[in-house]
KEDRENSE-301652 format. One line per 3 residues: number of its first residue (from 1); their letters; for each residue y, x, z of C-alpha. Coordinates in Angstrom, 2 decimals. Example, Ala and Ser with C-alpha at 12.3 -4.5 7.8 and 13.67 -1.06 7.14 Angstrom:
<recs>
1 = as = -4.50 12.30 7.80 ~ -1.06 13.67 7.14;
</recs>
This chain:
<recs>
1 = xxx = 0.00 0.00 0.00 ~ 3.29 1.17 -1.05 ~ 5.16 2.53 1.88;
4 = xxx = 8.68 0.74 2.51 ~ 12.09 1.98 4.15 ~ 14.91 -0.59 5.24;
7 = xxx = 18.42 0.34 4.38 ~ 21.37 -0.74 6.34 ~ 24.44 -0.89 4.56;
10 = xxx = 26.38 -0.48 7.60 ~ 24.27 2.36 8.71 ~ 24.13 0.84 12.17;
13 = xxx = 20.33 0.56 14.26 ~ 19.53 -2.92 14.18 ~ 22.22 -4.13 12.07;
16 = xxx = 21.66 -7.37 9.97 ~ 22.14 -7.51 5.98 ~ 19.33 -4.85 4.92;
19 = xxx = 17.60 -4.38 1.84 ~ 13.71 -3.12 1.11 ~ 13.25 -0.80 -1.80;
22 = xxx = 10.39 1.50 -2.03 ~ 10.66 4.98 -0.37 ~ 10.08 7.09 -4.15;
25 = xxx = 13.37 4.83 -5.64 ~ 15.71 5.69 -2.14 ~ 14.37 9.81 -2.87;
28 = xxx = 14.87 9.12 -6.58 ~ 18.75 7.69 -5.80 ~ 19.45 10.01 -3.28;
31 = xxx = 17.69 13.02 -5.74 ~ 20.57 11.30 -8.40 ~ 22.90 11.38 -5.56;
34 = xxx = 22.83 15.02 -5.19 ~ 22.81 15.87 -8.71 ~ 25.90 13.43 -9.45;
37 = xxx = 27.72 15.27 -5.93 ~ 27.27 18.78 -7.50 ~ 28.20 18.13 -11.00;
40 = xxx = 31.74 16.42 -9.14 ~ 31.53 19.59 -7.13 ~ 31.16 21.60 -10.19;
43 = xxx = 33.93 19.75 -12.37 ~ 36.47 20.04 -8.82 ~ 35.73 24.02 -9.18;
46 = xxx = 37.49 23.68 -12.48 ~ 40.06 21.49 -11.32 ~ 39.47 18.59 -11.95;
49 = xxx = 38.41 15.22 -10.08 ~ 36.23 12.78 -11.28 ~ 37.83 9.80 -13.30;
52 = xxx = 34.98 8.67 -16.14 ~ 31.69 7.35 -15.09 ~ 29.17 9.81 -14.83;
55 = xxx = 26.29 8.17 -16.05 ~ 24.57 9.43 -18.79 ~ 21.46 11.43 -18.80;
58 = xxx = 20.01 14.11 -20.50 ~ 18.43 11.66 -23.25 ~ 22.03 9.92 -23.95;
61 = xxx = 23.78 13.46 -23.97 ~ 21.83 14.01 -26.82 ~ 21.75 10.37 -28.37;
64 = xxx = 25.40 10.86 -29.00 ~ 25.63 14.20 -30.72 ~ 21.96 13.49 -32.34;
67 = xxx = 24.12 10.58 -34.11 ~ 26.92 12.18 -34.93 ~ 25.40 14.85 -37.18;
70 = xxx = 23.25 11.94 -38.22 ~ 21.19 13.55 -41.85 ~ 21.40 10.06 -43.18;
73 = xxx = 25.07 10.38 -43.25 ~ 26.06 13.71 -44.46 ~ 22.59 14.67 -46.70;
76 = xxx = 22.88 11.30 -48.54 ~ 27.26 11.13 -48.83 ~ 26.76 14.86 -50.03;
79 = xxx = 23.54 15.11 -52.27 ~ 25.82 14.78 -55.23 ~ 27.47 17.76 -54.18;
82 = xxx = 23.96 19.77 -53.62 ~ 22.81 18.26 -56.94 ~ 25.82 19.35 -58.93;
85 = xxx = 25.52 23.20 -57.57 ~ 22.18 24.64 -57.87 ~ 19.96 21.26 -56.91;
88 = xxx = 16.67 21.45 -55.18 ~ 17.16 25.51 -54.73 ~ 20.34 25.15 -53.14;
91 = xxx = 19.27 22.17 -50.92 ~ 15.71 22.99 -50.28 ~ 16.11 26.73 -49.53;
94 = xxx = 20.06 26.49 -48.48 ~ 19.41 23.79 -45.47 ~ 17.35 26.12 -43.68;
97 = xxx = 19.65 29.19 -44.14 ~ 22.52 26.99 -43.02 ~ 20.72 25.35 -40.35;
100 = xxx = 19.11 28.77 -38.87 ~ 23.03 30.28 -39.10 ~ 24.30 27.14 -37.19;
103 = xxx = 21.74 27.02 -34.58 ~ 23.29 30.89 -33.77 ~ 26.71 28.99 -33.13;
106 = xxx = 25.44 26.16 -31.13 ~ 23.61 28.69 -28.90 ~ 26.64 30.83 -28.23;
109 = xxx = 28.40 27.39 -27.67 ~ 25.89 25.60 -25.08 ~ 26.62 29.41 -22.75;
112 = xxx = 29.67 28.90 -22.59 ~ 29.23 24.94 -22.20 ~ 26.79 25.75 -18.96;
115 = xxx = 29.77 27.75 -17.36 ~ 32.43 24.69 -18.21 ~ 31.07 21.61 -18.29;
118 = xxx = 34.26 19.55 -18.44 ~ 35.08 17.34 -21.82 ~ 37.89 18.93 -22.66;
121 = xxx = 35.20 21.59 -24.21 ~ 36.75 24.10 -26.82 ~ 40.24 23.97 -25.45;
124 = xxx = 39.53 24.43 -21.78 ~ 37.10 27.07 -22.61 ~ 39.10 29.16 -24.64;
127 = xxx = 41.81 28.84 -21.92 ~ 39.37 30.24 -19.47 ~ 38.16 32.84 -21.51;
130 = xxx = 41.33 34.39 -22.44 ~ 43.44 34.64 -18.92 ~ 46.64 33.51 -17.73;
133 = xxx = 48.39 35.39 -20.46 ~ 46.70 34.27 -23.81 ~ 45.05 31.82 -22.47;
136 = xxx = 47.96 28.70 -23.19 ~ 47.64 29.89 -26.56 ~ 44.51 30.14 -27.41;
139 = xxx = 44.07 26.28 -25.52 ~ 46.55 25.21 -28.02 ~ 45.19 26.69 -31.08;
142 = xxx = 41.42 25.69 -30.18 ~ 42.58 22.23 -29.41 ~ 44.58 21.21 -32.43;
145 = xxx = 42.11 22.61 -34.96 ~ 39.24 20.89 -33.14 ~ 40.72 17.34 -32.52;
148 = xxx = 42.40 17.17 -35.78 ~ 38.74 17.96 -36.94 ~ 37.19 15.33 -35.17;
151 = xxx = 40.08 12.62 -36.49 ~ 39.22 14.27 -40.08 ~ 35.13 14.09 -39.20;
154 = xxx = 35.67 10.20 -37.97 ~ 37.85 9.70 -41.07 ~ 35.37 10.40 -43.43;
157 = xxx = 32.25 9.26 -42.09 ~ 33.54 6.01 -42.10 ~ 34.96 5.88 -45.08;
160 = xxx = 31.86 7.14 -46.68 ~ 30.10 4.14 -45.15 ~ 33.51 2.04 -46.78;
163 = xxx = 31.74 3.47 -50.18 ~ 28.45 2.93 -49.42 ~ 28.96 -0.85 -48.80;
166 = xxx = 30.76 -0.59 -52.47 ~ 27.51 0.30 -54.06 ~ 25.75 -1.64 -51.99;
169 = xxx = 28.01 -4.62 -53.78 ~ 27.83 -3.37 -56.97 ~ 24.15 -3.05 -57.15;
172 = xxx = 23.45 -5.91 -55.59 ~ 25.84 -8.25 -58.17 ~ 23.96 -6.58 -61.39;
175 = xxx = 24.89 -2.56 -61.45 ~ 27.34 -0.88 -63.22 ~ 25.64 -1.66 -66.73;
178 = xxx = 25.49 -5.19 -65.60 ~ 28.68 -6.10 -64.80 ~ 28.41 -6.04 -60.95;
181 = xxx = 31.35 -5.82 -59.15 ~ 33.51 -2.81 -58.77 ~ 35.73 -2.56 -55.52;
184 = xxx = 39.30 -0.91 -55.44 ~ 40.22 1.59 -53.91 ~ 42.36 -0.91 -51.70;
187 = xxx = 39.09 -3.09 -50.74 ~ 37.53 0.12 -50.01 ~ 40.13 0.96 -47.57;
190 = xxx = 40.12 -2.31 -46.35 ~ 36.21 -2.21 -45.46 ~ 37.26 1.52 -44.03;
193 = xxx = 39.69 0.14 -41.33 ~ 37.31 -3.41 -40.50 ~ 34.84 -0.38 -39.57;
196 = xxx = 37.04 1.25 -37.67 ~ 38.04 -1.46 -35.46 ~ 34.59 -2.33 -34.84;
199 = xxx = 33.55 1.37 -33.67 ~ 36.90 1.18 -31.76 ~ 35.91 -2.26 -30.33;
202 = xxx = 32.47 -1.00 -29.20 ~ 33.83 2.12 -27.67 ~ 36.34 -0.26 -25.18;
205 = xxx = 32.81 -1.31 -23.74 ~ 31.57 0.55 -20.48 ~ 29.83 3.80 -21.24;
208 = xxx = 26.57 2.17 -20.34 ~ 26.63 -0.10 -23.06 ~ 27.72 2.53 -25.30;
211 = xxx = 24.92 4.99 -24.38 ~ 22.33 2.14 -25.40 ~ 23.78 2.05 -28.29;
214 = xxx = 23.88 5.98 -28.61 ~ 20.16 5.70 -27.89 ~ 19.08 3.11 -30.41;
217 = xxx = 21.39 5.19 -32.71 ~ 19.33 8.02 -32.44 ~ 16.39 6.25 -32.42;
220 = xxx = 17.58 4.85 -35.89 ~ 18.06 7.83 -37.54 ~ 14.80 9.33 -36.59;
223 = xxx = 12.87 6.41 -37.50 ~ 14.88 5.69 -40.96 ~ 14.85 9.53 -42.06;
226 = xxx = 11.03 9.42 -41.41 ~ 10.50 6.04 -43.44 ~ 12.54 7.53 -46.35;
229 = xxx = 11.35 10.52 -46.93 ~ 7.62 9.00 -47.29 ~ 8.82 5.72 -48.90;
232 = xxx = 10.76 7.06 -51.78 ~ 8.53 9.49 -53.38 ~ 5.58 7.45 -52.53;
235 = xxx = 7.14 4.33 -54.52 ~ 9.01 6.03 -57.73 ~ 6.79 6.01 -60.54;
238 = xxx = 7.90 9.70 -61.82 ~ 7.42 12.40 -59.04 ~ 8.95 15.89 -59.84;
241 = xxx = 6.47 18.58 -59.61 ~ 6.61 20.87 -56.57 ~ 7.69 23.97 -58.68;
244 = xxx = 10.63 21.58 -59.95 ~ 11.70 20.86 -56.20 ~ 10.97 24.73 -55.39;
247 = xxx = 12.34 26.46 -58.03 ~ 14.42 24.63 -60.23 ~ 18.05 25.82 -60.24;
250 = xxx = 20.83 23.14 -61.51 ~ 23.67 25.39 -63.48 ~ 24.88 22.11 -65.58;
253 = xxx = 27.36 21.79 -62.90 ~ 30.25 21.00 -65.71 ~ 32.90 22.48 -63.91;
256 = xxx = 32.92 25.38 -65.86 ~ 30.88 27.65 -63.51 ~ 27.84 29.90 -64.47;
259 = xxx = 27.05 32.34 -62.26 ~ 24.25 31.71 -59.42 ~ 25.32 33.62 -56.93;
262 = xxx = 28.59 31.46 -57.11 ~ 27.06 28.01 -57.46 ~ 24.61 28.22 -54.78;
265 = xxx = 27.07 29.21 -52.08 ~ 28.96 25.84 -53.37 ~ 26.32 23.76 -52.84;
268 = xxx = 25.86 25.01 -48.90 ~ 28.96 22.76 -48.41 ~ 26.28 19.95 -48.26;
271 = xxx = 24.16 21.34 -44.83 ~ 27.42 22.86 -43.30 ~ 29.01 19.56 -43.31;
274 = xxx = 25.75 17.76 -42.15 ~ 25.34 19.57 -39.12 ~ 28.77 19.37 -37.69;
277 = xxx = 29.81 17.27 -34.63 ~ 27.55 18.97 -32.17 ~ 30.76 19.85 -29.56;
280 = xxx = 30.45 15.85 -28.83 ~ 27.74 17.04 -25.91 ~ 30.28 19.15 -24.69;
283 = xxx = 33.02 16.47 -24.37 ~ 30.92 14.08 -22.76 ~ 29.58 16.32 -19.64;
286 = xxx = 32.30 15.07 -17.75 ~ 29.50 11.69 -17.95 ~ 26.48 13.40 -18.15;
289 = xxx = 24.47 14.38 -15.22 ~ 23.56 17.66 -14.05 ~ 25.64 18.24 -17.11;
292 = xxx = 25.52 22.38 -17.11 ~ 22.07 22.44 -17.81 ~ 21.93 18.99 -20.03;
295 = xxx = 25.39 19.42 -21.85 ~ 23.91 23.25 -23.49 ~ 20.73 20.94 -23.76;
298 = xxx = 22.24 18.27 -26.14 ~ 23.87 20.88 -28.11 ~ 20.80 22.93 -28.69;
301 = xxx = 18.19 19.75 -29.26 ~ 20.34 17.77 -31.72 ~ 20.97 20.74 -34.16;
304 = xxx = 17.67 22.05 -33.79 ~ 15.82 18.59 -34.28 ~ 18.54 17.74 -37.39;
307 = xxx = 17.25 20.67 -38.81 ~ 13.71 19.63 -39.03 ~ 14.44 16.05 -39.99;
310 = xxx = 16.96 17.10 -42.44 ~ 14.51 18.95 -44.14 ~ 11.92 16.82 -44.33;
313 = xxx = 14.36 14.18 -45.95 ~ 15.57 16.40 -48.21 ~ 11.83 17.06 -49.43;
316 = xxx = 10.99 13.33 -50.20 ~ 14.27 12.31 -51.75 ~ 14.37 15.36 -53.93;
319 = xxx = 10.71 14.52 -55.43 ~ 11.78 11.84 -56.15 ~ 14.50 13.67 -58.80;
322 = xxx = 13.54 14.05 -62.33 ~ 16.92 13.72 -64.84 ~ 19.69 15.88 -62.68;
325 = xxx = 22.14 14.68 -65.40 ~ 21.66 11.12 -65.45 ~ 21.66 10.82 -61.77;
328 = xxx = 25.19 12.60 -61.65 ~ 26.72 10.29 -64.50 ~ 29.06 7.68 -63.74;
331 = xxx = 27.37 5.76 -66.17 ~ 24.17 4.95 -64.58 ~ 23.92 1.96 -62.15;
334 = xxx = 25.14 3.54 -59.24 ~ 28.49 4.56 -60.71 ~ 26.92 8.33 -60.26;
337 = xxx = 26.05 8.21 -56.64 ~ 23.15 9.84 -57.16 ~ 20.73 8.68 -53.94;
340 = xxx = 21.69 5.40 -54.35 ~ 20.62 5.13 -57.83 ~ 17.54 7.28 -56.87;
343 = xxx = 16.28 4.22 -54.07 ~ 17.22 1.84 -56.87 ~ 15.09 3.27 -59.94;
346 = xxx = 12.28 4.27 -57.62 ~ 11.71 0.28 -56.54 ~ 12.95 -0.43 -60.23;
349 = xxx = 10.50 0.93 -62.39 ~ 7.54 0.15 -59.83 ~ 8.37 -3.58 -59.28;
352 = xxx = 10.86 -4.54 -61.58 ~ 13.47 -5.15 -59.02 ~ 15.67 -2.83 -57.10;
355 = xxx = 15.88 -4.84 -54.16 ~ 13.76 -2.77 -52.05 ~ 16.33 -0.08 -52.88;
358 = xxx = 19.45 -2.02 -51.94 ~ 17.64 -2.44 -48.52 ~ 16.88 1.65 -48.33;
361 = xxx = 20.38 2.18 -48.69 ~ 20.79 -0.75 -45.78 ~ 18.92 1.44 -43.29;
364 = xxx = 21.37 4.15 -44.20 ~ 24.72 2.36 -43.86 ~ 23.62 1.27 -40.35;
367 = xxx = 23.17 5.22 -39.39 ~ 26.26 5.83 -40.57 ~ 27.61 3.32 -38.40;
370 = xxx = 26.09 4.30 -35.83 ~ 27.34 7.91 -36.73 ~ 30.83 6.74 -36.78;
373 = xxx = 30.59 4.79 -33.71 ~ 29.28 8.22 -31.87 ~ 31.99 10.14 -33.58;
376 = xxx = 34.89 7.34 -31.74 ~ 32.84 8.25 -28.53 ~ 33.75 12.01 -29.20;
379 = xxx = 37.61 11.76 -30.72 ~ 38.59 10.05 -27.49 ~ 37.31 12.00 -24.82;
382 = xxx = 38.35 14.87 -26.79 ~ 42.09 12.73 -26.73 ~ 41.60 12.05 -23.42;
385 = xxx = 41.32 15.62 -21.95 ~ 43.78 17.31 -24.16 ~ 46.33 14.46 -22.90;
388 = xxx = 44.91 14.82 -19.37 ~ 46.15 18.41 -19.70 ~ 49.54 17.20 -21.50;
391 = xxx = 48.88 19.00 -24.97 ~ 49.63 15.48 -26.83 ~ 52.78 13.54 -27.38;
394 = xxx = 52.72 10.63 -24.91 ~ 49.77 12.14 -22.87 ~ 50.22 10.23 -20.06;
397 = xxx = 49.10 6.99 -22.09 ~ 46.09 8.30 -23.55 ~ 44.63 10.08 -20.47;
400 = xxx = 44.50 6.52 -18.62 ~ 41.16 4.87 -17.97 ~ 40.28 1.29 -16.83;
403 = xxx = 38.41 -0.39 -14.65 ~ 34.73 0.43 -16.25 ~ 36.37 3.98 -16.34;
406 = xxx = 36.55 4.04 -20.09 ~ 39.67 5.97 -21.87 ~ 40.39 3.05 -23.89;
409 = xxx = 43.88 4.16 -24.63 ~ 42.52 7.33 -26.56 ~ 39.61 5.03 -28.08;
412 = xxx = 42.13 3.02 -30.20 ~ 44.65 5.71 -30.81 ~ 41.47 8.08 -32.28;
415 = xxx = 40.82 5.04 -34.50 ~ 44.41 4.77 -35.42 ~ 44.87 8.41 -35.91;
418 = xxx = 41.36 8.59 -38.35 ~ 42.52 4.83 -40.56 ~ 45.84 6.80 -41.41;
421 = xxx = 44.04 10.05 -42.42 ~ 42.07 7.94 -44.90 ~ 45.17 6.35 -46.30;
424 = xxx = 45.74 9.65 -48.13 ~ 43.02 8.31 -50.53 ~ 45.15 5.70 -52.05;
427 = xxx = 47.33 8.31 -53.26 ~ 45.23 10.70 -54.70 ~ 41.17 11.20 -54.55;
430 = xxx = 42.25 15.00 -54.20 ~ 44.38 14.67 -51.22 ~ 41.77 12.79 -49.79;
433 = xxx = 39.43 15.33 -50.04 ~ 41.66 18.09 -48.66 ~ 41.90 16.15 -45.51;
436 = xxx = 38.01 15.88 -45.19 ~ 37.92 19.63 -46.03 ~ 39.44 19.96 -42.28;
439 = xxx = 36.72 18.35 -40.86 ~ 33.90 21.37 -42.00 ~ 36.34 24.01 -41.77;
442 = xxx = 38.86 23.10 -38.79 ~ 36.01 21.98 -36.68 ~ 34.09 25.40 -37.46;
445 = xxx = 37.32 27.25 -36.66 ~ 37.66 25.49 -33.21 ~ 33.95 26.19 -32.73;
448 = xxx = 34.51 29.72 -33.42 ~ 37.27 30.66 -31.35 ~ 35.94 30.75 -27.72;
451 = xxx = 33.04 32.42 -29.49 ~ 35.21 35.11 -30.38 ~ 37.12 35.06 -26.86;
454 = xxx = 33.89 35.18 -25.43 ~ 32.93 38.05 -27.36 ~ 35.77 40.36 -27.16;
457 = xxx = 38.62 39.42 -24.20 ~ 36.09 37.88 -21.94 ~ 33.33 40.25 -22.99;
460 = xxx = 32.80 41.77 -19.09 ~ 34.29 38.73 -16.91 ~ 32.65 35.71 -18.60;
463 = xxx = 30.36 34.62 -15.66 ~ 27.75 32.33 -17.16 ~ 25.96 29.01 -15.86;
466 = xxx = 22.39 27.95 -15.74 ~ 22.08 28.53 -19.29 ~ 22.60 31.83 -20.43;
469 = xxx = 21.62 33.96 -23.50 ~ 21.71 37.01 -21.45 ~ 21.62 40.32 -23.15;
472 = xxx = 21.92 38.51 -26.21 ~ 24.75 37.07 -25.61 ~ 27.50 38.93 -27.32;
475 = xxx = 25.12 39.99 -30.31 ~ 24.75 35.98 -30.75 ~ 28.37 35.87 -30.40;
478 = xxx = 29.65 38.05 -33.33 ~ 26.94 36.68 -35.67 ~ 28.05 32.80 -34.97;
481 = xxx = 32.01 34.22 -35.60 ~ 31.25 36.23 -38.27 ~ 29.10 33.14 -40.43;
484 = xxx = 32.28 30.96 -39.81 ~ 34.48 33.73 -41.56 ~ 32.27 33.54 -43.86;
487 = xxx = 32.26 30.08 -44.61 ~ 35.41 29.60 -44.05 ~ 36.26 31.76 -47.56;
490 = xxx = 33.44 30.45 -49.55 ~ 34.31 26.90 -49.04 ~ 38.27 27.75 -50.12;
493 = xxx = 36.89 29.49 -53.06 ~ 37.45 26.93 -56.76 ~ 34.73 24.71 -57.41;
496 = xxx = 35.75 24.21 -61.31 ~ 36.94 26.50 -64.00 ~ 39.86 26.22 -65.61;
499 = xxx = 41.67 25.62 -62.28 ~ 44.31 22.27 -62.43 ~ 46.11 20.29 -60.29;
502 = xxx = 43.03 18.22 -60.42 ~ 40.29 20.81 -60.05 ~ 42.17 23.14 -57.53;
505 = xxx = 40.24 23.71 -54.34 ~ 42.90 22.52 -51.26 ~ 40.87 23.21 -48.80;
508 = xxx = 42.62 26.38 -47.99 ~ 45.86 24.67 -48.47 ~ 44.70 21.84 -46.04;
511 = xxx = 43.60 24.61 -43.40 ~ 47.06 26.19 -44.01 ~ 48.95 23.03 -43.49;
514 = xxx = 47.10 22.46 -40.30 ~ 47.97 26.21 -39.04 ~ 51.23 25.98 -39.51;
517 = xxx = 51.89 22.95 -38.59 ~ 50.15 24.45 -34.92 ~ 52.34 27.86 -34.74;
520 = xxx = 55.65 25.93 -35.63 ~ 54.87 23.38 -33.12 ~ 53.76 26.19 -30.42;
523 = xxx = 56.75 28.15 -31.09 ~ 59.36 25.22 -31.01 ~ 58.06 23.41 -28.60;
526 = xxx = 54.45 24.16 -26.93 ~ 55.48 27.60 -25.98 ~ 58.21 26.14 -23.24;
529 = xxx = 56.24 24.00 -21.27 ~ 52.20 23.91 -22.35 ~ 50.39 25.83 -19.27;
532 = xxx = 46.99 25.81 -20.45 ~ 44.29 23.45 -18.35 ~ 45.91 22.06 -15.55;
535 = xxx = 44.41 20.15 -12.17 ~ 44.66 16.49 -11.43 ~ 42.87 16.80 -8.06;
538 = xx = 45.89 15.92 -5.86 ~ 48.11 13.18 -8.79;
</recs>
């Protein structure tokens, strides 16, 4: 028989009003207890009290970052891009390269996440890790790049769902050769901003609704990349042959480009902007229990499992490619979006119907959703730190939380922020894509920087947490900086031959805009009265 302990609220012998609950739940709440009291401890070290509810565990740490990379988002919005420069060689053989090289960053970001575990993340650590001198600085630089890079990342994740629902119309009313309707650019915005204010709606709920939702988010994604990559090859009628998927390298890129080398470091663009998003495990520790071992945790699990998911996906969709050409042409039902048309020929041919496609690209709107909904989570904790440390105009609004201890201020003003970036596409298709170039190469940049302090200024003091890469810390370090250099050229390199006003690569002239609009504000303004980090324990 289960043993039983009375509780008395009052904590007084005798006293009336008591509740029986088994004696393994009162050690499991007080075992909670005592994790929940040290992580409070923990985040008071750093100066801070506790405001948000810390409720999430390990499991939902990771939900939330899981769905923010989310493969069915970025592998299926960018396979035109992987197609177009090199195909399956590129994809196949590039997602593991990519993946391997960002795993090195997330490591050398979950040590430094073990030692500060607060959500303020890249800011607050580069603060730390550069000193009362530099630090200020370096806070300001590392927090500008990264949440204008999650505003960017929110931006055009859902606006990519916006396009997906497009084709989703447009197949659905007869294709493109069938007359089926074609949406403006205006409805497409309109379906961006409807998305937006539902992820913002959900995100006002109490982070224990939203980390269900996190969950069955990550659930989703699992599940649906699994079904995919076994449905679509299994149902389309023309498999490619493994030496196509293997070795087969795409140079009918028509942008004027013919050398390998060249074209295959193009088509990376595809896995680096997949697996971005991962710092959202960081700015949620300040919610997450025992959150320096389960913040480095949900950094570490998310990009490894993406990695073995995303390439399993990538197997079964690209087996399913046998005309490269046709499925990049703007002609074919899809209006050129190449895995749409791919789920829709594959159900096609076999049955006569591409209804069984339409539904396939269904299951990958609602991970995109879910995707965005995560990213919201992310932007406004990221909001609500930076303002929390007054590095944003009107701070003291968007650092507010209610009653279910949710920053709903900074929910709605992330939303806000990310609609407006997406405006840019009703001017020009180019500008549009500028912006999103921020969210790859800011975010990386933001990523990289307490790497970098961690290597070099903070090489001897950095005193890590639970998890630690020891020894191999600073040789992890330089390689995770050095592969963001790297990428951070290659993607501002042209992507089309001659280069126009129309072909000209602006990411570099996106990342520029962003720096100086950073320094000018820093020296004009931040310089004067931005402190770095600072404690709310006694306001």
């Amino acid at each position: 028989m289960e043993s039983l302990m009375r509780v008395v609220e009052d904590g007084a012998a005798g006293g009336g009003g008591g509740e029986y609950f088994p004696l393994r739940n009162v050690d499991q709440h007080k075992h909670d207890h005592d994790i929940v009291s040290g992580d409070n401890a923990r985040l008071k070290q750093l100066g801070y009290k506790q405001e948000l509810s810390r409720s999430l565990s390990a499991v939902a740490n990771f939900s939330v970052t899981f769905s923010i990379i989310s493969i069915l988002t970025g592998l299926t919005t960018l396979y035109n891009t992987g197609l177009t420069y090199g195909g399956p060689v590129t994809m196949i053989w590039g997602w593991p390269v990519v993946g391997l090289l960002t795993m090195i960053v997330g490591l050398s970001m979950a040590e430094i996440c073990s030692a500060y575990p607060t959500s303020g993340g890249l800011y607050f650590w580069s603060a730390k890790l550069c000193g009362n001198r530099w630090g200020p600085l370096a806070s300001w630089f590392t927090g500008w790049f990264n949440i204008v890079g999650q505003w960017a990342v929110t931006a055009s994740i859902d606006f990519s769902l916006a396009q997906m629902i497009q084709v989703i119309i447009l197949l659905s009313t007869g294709g493109k050769n069938g007359g089926g309707y074609e949406a403006s650019k205006y409805v497409v915005i309109g379906l961006h901003g409807g998305i937006l204010l539902l992820h913002a709606l959900m995100n006002s709920l109490p982070i224990s609704v939203l980390s269900f939702f996190g969950q069955l988010a990550a659930a989703w994604n699992l599940i649906g990349v699994t079904v995919l990559m076994i449905l679509i090859p299994t149902v389309t009628t023309e498999r490619a042959s493994a030496k196509f998927v293997f070795t087969h390298f795409n140079t009918d890129n028509g942008d004027g480009i013919g050398n390998k080398a060249y074209i295959f470091v193009l088509g990376l663009l595809m896995s680096q902007y997949t697996l971005t998003g991962y710092d959202a495990s960081a700015h949620m520790t300040e919610e997450t229990k025992n959150a320096d071992k389960n913040g480095p945790k949900g950094i570490i699990s998310s990009i490894g499992i993406s990695i073995i998911f995303g390439w399993g996906y990538l197997l079964g969709i690209t087996f399913a490619v046998t005309n490269i050409p046709y499925l990049l042409s703007e002609d074919n039902e899809a209006g050129g979006y190449a895995i749409a048309e791919i789920f829709y020929l594959a159900f096609k041919n076999r049955y006569g119907s591409g209804v069984g496609g339409i539904v396939c690209l269904g299951v990958v709107a609602v991970g995109i959703f879910f995707c965005g909904m995560s990213s919201v989570t992310s932007n406004s904790r990221m909001a609500y730190a930076f303002s929390r440390d007054g590095a944003m105009p009107f701070s003291s609004l968007w650092h507010k939380v209610n009653k279910q201890e949710v920053p709903l201020n900074a929910v709605w003003f992330s939303a806000f922020i990310s609609f407006c970036m997406a405006l840019t596409y009703l001017g020009s298709e180019v500008a549009f894509q500028a912006m999103v170039s921020i969210a790859t190469i800011g975010l990386y940049i933001a990523y990289a920087l307490p790497i970098f302090f961690r290597v070099t200024l903070a090489r001897n003091s950095f005193v890590p947490g639970p998890f630690n890469l020891g020894i191999y810390g600073i040789l992890v370090g330089w390689i995770a900086v050095l592969w963001v250099v790297t990428i951070s050229v290659l993607f501002s390199l042209p992507v089309a031959y001659p280069i126009t006003s129309e072909t000209l690569n602006y990411t570099p002239v996106a990342v520029c805009g962003l720096l100086l609009l950073t320094v000018s504000s820093w020296i004009l303004s931040g310089r004067h009265w931005f402190k770095g980090p600072i404690t709310n324990i006694n306001s």
